[in-house]
N, C-alpha and C positions, 0 to 999 in steps of 0.2 A: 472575672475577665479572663480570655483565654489567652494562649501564651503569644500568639503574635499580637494581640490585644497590648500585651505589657514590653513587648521589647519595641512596640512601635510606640510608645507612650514614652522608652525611655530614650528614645531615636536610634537604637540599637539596628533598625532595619530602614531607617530614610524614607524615602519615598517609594520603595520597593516592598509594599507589604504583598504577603501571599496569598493569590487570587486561586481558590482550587477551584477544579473543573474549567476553566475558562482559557485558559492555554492551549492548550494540546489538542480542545474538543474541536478546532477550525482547520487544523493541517490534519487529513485523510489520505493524502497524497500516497505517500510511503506505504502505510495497507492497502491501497488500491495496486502496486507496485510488486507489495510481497503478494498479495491474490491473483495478481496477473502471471508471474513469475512459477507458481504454484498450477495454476493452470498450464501454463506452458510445459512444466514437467510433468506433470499428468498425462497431459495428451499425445508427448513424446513417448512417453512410458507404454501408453496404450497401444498406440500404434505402431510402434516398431519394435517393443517387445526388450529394449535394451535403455538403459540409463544414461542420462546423457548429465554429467557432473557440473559441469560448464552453466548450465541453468540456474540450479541454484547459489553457486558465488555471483555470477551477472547479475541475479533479481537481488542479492545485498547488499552489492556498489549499488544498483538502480534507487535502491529504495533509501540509501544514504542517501546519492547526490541530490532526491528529490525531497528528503528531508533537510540537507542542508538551502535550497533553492526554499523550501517553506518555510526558513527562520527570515528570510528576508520579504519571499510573497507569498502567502498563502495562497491567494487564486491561481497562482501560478502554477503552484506544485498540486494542487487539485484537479487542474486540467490538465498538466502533464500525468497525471495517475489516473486519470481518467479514460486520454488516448490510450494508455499503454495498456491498461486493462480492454480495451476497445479492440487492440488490434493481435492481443494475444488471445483471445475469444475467436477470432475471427480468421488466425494466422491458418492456413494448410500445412498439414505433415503426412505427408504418403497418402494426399488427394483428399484429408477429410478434416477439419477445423474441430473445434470445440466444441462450438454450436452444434454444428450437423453434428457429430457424435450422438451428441444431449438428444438431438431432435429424432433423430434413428433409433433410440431405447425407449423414446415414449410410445406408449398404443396409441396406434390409429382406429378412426370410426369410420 
């Protein structure tokens, strides 16, 4: 018998036994947040050649408060990481987004 096997037998853990894998794998939210975040420094980086600090403390409030908003909803905080990765893809810095970036280094036919 394994060991939550036996402290849930002695009712050591209630109704609260431990479910692995099956929590955490629903809320994305928050990495869709630190990715967006990450991008956004990137492409600030790229294009204006100077670091902007401010990015990354903002993307680990963002990726809190959309971690705390996933202990309540998860679809919620999935489609708020979702927009946010949407529009930081898509955001312009000195006339050229993410995307176009990406799109501009691949070969054309």
């Amino acid at each position: 018998m394994r060991l939550t096997g036996r402290l849930a037998a002695r009712g050591l853990l209630g109704s609260h036994a431990l479910r692995i894998g099956t929590d955490m794998a629903s809320n994305y939210g928050p990495a869709l947040v630190v990715a967006a975040g990450t991008i956004t420094f990137a492409n600030h980086w790229l294009q204006s050649g100077d670091v902007n600090w401010r990015v990354p403390i903002a993307t680990l409030f963002g990726a809190g408060a959309v971690g705390v908003i996933g202990n309540f909803s998860t679809g919620a905080a999935n489609a708020l990481g979702i927009m946010v990765f949407i529009a930081s893809a898509t955001m312009q810095v000195n006339g050229k987004s993410a995307v176009s970036e990406l799109a501009s280094n691949l070969p054309r036919h």
